[in-house]
PALUMGU-175610 format. One record per residue (C-alpha): residue number from 0; residue in one letter; x, y, z. Coordinates in steps of 0.1 Angstrom, whole numbers. Layout:
BEGIN
PT,NUM,A,X,Y,Z $
...
***
This chain:
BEGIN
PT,0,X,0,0,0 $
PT,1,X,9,40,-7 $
PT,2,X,14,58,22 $
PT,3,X,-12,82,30 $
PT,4,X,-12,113,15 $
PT,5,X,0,145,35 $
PT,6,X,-23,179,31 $
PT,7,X,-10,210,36 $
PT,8,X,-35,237,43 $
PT,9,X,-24,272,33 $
PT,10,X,-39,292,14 $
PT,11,X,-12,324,14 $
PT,12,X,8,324,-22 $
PT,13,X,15,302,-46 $
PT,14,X,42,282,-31 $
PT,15,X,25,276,5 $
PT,16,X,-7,263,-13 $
PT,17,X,-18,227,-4 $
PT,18,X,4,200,-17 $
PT,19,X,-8,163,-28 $
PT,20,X,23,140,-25 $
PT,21,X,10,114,-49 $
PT,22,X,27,75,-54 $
PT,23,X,49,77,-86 $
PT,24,X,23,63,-110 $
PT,25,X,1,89,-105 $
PT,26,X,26,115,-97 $
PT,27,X,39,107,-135 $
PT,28,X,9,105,-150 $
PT,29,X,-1,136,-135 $
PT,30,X,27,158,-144 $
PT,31,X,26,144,-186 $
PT,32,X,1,168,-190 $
PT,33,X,21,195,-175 $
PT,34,X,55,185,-194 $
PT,35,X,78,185,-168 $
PT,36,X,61,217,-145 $
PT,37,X,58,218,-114 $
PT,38,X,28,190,-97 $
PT,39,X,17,218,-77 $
PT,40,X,-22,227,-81 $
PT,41,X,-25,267,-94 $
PT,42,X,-40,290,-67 $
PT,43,X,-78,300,-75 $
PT,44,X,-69,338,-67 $
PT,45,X,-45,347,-90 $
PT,46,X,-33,374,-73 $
PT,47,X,-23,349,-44 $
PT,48,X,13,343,-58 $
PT,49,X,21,381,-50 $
PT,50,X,2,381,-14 $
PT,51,X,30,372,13 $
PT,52,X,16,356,52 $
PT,53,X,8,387,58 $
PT,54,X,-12,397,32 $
PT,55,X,8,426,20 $
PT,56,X,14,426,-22 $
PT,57,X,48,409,-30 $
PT,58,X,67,423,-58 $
PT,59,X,57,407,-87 $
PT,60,X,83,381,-106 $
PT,61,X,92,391,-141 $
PT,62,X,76,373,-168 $
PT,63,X,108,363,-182 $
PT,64,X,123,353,-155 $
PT,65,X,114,314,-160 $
PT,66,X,132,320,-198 $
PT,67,X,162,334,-178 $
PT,68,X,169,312,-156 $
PT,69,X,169,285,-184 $
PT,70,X,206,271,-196 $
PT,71,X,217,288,-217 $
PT,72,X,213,269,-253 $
PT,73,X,243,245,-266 $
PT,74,X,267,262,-292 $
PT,75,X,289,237,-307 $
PT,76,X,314,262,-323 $
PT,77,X,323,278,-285 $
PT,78,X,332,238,-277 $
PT,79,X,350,235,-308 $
PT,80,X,370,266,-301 $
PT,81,X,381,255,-263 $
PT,82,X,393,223,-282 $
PT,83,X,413,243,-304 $
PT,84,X,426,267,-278 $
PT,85,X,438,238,-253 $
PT,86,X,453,218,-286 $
PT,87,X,472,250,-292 $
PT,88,X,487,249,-253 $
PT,89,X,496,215,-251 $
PT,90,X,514,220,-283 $
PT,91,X,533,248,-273 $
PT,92,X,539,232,-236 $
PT,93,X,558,203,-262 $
PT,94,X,579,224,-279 $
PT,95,X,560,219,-312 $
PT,96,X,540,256,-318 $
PT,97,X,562,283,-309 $
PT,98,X,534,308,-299 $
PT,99,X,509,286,-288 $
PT,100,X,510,306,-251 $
PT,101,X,484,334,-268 $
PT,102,X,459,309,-271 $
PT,103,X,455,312,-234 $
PT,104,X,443,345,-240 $
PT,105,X,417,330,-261 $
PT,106,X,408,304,-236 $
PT,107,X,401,331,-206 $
PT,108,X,380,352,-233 $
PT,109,X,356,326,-244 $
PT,110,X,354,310,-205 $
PT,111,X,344,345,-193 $
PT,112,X,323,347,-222 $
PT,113,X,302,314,-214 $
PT,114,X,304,321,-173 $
PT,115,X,293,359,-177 $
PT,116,X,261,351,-200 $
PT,117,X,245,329,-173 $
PT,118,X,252,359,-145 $
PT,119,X,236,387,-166 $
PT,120,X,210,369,-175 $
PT,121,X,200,359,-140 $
PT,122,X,225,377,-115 $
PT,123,X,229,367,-79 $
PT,124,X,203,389,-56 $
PT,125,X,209,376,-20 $
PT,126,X,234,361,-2 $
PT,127,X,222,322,-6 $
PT,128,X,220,330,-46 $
PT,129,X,259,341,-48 $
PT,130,X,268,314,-24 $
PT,131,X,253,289,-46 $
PT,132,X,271,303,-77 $
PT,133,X,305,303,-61 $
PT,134,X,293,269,-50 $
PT,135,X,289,264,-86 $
PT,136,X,324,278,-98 $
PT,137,X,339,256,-75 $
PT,138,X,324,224,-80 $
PT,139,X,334,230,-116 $
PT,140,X,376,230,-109 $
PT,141,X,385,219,-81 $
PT,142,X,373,177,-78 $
PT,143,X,398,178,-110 $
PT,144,X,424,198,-95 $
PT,145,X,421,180,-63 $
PT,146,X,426,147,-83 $
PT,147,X,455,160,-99 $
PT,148,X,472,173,-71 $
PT,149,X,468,140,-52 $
PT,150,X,485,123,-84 $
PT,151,X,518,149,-79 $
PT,152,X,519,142,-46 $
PT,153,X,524,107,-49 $
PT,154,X,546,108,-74 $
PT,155,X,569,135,-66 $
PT,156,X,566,130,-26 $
PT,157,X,604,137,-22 $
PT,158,X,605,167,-45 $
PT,159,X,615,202,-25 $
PT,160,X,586,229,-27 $
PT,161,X,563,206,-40 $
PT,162,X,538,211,-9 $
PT,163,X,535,248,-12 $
PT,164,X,533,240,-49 $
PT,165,X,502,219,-40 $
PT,166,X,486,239,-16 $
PT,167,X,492,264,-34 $
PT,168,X,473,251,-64 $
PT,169,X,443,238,-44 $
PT,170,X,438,272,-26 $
PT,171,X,439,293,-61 $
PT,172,X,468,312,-54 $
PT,173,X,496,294,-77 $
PT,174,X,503,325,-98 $
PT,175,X,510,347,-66 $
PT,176,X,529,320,-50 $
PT,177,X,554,318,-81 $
PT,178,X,560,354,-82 $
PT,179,X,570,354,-43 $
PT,180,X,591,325,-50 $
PT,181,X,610,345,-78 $
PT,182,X,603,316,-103 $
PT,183,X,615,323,-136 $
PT,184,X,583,307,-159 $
PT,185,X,612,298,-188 $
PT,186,X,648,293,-172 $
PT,187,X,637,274,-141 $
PT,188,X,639,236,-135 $
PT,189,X,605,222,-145 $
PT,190,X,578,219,-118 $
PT,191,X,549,197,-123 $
PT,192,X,521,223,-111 $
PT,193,X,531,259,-126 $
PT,194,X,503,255,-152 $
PT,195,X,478,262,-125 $
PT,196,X,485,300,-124 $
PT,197,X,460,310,-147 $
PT,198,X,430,289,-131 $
PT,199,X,442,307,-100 $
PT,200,X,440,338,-119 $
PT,201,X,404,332,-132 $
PT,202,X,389,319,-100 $
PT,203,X,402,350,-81 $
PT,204,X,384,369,-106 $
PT,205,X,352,349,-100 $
PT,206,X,355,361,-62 $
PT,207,X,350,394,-74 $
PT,208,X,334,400,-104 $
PT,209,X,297,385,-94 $
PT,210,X,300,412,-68 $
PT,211,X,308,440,-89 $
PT,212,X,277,427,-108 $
PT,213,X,254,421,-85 $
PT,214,X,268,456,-69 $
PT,215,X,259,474,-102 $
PT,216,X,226,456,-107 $
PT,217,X,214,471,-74 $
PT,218,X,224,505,-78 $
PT,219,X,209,511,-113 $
PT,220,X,171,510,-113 $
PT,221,X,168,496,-149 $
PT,222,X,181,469,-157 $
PT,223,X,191,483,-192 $
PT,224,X,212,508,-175 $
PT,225,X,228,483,-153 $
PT,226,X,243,463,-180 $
PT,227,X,252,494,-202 $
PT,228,X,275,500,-167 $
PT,229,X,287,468,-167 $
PT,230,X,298,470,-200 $
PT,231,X,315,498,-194 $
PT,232,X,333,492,-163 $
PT,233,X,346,456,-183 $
PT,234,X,361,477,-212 $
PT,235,X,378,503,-187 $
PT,236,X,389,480,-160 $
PT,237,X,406,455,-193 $
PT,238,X,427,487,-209 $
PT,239,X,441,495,-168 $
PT,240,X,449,463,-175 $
PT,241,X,465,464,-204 $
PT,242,X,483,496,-200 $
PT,243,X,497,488,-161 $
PT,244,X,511,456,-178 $
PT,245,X,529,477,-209 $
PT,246,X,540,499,-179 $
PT,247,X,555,473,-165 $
PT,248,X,575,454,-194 $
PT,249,X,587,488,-204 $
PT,250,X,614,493,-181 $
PT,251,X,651,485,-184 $
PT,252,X,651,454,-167 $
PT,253,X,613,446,-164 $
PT,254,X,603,410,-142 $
PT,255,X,584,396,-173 $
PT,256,X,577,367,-152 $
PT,257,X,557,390,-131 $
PT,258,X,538,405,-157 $
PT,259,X,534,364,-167 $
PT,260,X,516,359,-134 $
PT,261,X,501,387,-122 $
PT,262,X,461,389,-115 $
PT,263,X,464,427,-128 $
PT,264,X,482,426,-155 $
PT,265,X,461,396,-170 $
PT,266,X,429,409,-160 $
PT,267,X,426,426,-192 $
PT,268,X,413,395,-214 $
PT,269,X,387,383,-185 $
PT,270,X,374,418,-185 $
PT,271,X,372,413,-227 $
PT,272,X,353,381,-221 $
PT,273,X,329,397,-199 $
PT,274,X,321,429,-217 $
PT,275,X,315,401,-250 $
PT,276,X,290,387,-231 $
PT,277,X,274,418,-221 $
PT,278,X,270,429,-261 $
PT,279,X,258,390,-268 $
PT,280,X,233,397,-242 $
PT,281,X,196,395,-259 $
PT,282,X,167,423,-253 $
PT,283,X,181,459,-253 $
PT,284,X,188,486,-281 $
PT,285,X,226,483,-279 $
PT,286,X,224,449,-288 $
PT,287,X,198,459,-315 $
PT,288,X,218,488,-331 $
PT,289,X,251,469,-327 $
PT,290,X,236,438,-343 $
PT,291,X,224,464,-375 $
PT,292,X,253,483,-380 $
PT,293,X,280,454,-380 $
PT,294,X,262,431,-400 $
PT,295,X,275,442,-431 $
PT,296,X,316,439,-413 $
PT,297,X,307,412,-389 $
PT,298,X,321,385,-414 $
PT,299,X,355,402,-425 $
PT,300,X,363,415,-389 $
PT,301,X,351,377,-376 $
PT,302,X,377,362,-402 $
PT,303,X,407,388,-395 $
PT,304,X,406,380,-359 $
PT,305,X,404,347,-363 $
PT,306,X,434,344,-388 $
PT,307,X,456,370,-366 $
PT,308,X,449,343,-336 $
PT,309,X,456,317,-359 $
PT,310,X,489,335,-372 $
PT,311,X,502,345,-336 $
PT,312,X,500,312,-327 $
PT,313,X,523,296,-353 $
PT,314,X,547,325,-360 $
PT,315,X,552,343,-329 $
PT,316,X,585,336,-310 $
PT,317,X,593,335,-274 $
PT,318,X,570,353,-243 $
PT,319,X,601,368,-229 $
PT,320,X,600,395,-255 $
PT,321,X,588,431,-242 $
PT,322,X,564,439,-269 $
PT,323,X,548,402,-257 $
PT,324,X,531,424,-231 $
PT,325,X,527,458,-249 $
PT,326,X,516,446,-281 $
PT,327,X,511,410,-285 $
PT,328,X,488,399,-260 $
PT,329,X,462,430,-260 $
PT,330,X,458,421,-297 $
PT,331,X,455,394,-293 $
PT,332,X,428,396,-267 $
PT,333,X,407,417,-292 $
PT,334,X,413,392,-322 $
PT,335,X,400,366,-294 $
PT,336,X,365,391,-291 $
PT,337,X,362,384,-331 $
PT,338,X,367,347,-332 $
PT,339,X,346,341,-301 $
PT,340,X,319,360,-320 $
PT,341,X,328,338,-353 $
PT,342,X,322,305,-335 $
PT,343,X,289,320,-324 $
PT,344,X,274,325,-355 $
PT,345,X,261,301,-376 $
PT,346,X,279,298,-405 $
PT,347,X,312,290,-420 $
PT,348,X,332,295,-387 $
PT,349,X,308,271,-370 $
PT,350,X,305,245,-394 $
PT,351,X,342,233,-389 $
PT,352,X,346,238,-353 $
PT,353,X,313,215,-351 $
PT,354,X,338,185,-360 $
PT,355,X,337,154,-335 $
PT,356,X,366,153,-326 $
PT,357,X,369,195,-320 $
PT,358,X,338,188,-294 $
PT,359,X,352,160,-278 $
PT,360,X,386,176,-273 $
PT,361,X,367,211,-260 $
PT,362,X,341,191,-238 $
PT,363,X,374,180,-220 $
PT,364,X,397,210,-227 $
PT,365,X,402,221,-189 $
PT,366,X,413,183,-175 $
PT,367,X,434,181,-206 $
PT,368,X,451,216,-194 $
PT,369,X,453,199,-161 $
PT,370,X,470,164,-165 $
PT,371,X,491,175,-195 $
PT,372,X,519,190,-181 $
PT,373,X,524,169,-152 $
PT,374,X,521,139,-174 $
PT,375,X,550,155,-196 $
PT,376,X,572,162,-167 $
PT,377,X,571,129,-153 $
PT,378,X,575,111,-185 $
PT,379,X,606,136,-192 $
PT,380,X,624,127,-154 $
PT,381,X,617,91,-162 $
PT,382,X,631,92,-197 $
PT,383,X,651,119,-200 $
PT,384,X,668,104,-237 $
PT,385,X,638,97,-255 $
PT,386,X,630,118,-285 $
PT,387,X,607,149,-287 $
PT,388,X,586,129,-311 $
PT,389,X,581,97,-288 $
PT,390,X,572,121,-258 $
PT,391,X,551,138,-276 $
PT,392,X,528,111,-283 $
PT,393,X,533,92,-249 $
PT,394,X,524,125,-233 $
PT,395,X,490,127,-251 $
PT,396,X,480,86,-253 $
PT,397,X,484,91,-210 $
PT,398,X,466,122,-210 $
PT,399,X,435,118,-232 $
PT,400,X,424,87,-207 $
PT,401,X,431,101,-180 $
PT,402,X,411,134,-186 $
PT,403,X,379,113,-200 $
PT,404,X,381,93,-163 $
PT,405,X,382,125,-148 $
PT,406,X,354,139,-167 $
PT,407,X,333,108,-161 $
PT,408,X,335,101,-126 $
PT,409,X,348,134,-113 $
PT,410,X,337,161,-124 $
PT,411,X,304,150,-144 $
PT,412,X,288,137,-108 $
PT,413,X,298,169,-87 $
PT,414,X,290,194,-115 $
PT,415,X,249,184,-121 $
PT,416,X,242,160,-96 $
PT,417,X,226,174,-55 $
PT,418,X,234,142,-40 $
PT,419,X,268,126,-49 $
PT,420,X,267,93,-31 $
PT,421,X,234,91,-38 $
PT,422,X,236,89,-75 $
PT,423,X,271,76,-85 $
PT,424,X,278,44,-91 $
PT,425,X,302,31,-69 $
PT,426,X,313,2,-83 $
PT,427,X,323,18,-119 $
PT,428,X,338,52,-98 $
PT,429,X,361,26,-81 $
PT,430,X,375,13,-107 $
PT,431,X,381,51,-120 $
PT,432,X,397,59,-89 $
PT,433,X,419,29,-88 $
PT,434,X,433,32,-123 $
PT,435,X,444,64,-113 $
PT,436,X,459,53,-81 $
PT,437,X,478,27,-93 $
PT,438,X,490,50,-123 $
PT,439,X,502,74,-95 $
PT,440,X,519,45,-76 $
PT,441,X,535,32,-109 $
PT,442,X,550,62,-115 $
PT,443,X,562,70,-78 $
PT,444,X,582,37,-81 $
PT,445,X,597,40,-117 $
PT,446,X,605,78,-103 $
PT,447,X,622,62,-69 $
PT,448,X,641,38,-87 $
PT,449,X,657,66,-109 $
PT,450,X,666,85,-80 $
PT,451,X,682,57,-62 $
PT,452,X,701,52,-96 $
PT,453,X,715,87,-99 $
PT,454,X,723,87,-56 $
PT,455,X,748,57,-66 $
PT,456,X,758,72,-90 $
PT,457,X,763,105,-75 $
PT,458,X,784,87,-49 $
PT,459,X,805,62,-72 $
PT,460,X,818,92,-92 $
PT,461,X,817,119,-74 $
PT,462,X,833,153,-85 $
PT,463,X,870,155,-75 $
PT,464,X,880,183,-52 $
PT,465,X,890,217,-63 $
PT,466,X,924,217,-73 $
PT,467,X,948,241,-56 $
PT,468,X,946,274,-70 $
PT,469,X,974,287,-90 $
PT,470,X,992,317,-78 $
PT,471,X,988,344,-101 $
PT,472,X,1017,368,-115 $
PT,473,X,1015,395,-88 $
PT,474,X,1021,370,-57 $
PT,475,X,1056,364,-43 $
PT,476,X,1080,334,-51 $
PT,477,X,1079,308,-30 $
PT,478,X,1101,278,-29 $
PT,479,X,1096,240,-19 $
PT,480,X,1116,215,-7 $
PT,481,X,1115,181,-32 $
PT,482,X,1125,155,-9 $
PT,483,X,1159,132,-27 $
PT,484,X,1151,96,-40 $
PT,485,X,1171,71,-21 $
PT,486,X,1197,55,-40 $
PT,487,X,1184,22,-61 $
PT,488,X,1200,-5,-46 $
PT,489,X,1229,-24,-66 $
PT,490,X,1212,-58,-82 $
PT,491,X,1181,-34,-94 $
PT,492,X,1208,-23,-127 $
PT,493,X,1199,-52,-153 $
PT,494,X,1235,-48,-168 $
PT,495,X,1260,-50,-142 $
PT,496,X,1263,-11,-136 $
PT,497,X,1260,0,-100 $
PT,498,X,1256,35,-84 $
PT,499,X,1283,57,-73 $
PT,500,X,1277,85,-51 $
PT,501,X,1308,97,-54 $
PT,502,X,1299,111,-91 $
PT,503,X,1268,129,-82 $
PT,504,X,1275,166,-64 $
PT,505,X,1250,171,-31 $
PT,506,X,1221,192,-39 $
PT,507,X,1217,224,-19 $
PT,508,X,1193,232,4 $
PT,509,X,1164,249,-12 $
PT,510,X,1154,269,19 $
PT,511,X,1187,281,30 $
PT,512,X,1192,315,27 $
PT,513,X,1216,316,-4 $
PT,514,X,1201,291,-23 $
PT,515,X,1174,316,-32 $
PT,516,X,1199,348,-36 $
PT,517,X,1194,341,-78 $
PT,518,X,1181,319,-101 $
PT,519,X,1183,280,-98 $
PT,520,X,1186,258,-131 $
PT,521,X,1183,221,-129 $
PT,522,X,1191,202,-158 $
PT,523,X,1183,163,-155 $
PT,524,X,1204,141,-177 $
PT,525,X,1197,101,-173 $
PT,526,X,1170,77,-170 $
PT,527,X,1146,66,-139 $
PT,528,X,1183,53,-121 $
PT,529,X,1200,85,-129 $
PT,530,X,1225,65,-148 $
***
């Protein structure tokens, strides 16, 4: 038998009217009608959904505030473009795409673009609603970075720095930790977690900039103003950027890694991302006029910003060039604005990005980012002779498998599921988890075993001592004594010659006084006996 049927008698809005809790048969059934609504029954008084308990009119909701609060609709040329922009840094992390670095810039403008949309459309108005959004943010990163982390640790237990590196990395602060530490982001010995500085960059950025929007949401009292603000403050807070991080990288000796690192001076292509998504937004005349008056350039300036990306990436040299900072990056932040726009549209740009493997590559492009480089470091310490090539492709057949795992049982369950343990399946997650683990413990043993090889080594031939050091032309003489060879006894001379004294004259004393008064010749004439 059902259990009986609880009734709740109030009768004050529309969410405190009386509730049937109905056995699922009927409950389904009952809500096929209402395709997927809610099973509640509609108040008879209209009005009732804007009466409070205390019968005072409650503001009323906006109509579209149901369309708002939808997700946002699937655009499979914004996938295909994070699938190209991680391909791009994993390249250029192998030594095979000399300026594949910019793309990063690309990355951070279409992941502020996609997280922005959702926030305008439906921005945070209490303190449970921003807490659940940052909730939200972190659920997204951090079961993947947490898994990663773990990984390293294992691994590289032993390494120096490689806690701080960790905790560092799970706490969002990487990217200020390597610029206290001095590290040099090109000359430095390789670490397996420097790659996290610019997800520490962007999720100190989501600590702010929800409540710069939700602060500028409240102070205007239209909401058209609000996001014409918004806009506003994006584009001027990204050229301080820009220009504090020329500034900087201007000087005579300028600390490019710190301009590498730095929240401020890389704050200029979130802010881009964000004030894209405020013109993408639907339902206000900017959008309208903006959408009329570029439709005639939208295509050209959509395909010059998509081949300078694509040109910046394959021709530009090294990041520890100056005008990296004052010219490189800011246009290449702006090209970003026009290919994110590109991908958008549907139309040539989207067709190819819409390519299988594109989506399957961007569906996974942040745990890619994230297993990558450790990957390629430990392969590198374990195999330090094998050819770019061969680590190459071992770097990506390990890292491709190891992101979908993650994907699947990590971040997949976290990301869209309330209860966790409730809905994953344990059995299969297990397995997940212990691939990884014994991946992890595999690699801590090769990696011990080739430490213990180059400790014995390190001790069997170890570096000889310093030599003496040679006196230089302005220090004074200084004389030694060579101590005499005894005289060979007789039966060592194979040919019946013996030794007499008697024809050798007595060396002098080197040390007495006059044997130093001028300058001493010796001239040897003989063999080993002196004969």
């Amino acid at each position: 038998m059902h259990p009986p049927i609880r009734l709740r008698s109030r009768a004050t809005s529309w969410d405190d009217t009386r509730t049937h809790r109905l056995p699922p048969t009927q409950t389904a059934r009952f809500l096929q009608p209402l395709h997927g609504r809610s099973a509640r029954f509609p108040p008879a008084n209209p009005d009732a959904r804007t009466l409070g308990r205390t019968g005072r009119r409650r503001p009323a909701v906006p109509l579209d505030r149901d369309v708002r609060r939808q997700s946002p609709p699937y655009q499979p040329g914004l996938t295909g473009l994070r699938g190209v922009a991680v391909v791009a840094v994993v390249a250029y992390h192998l030594g095979a795409l000399p300026g594949g670095f910019v793309c990063v810039e690309l990355f951070v403008v279409l992941s502020e673009y996609l997280i922005t949309g959702p926030l305008l459309a439906d921005p945070p108005t209490s303190r449970g609603q921003m807490l659940r959004w940052l909730g939200h943010r972190v659920r997204r990163l951090a079961p993947a970075v947490a898994v990663v982390v773990a990984v390293v640790l294992l691994a590289l237990a032993t390494r120096s720095g490689i806690a701080l590196d960790a905790l560092a990395t799970l706490t969002w602060w990487q990217n200020w930790n390597l610029i206290a530490q001095g590290t040099d982001y090109w000359a430095s010995a390789p670490s397996p977690l420097p790659h996290a500085w610019s997800l520490s960059i962007e999720e100190q950025f989501h600590m702010l900039w929800p409540l710069v929007t939700v602060g500028l949401v409240s102070a205007a009292q239209q909401r058209s103003r609000a996001l014409r603000l918004l806009g506003g403050v994006a584009l001027a807070g990204s050229a301080v950027s820009f220009v504090w991080a020329a500034h900087l990288a201007i000087g005579d000796q300028p600390d490019l890694s710190r301009i590498y690192f730095g929240t401020d001076t890389r704050a200029g292509a979130l802010l881009l991302g964000c004030a894209a998504a405020r013109v993408a937004h639907r339902g206000d005349a900017v959008t309208a006029v903006t959408a009329g008056a570029g439709r005639l350039l939208r295509s050209p300036v959509m395909a010059a910003g998509t081949v300078m990306v694509l040109l910046a990436a394959t021709v530009t040299g090294s990041p520890e060039r100056q005008t990296t900072y004052t010219v490189l990056l800011p246009v290449v932040a702006l090209a970003s604005l026009a290919t994110v726009f590109a991908a958008t549209d549907t139309g040539p740009f989207e067709r190819p990005l819409s390519w299988s493997p594109l989506q399957w590559l961007g569906k996974r492009s942040h745990t890619i980012y994230l297993w990558s480089w450790p990957i390629q470091i430990l392969y590198e310490e374990l195999h330090p002779d094998t050819s770019p090539f061969l680590h190459a492709v071992v770097t990506v057949a390990i890292t491709l498998p190891l992101a979908t795992l993650s994907l699947r049982w990590v971040e997949t369950p976290l990301r869209h599921q309330r209860s966790w343990a409730s809905t994953v399946n344990w059995r299969r997650s297990a397995w997940g988890v212990g691939a990884i683990v014994l991946l992890a413990a595999g690699v801590h043993a090769a990696n011990s075993a080739v430490l213990s090889t180059r400790e014995q080594l390190t001790v069997e031939y170890s570096p000889l001592p310093d030599p003496s050091p040679v006196p230089g032309p302005d220090e004074s003489p200084s004389t030694t004594c060579v101590p005499l060879l005894n005289p060979p006894p007789p039966e060592s001379a194979g040919d019946g010659s013996t030794y007499d004294p008697s024809t050798v004259a007595p060396a002098a004393d080197p040390s007495a006084a006059d044997g130093c008064g001028g300058i001493v010749r010796v001239l040897v004439v003989g063999d080993g006996t002196g004969r």
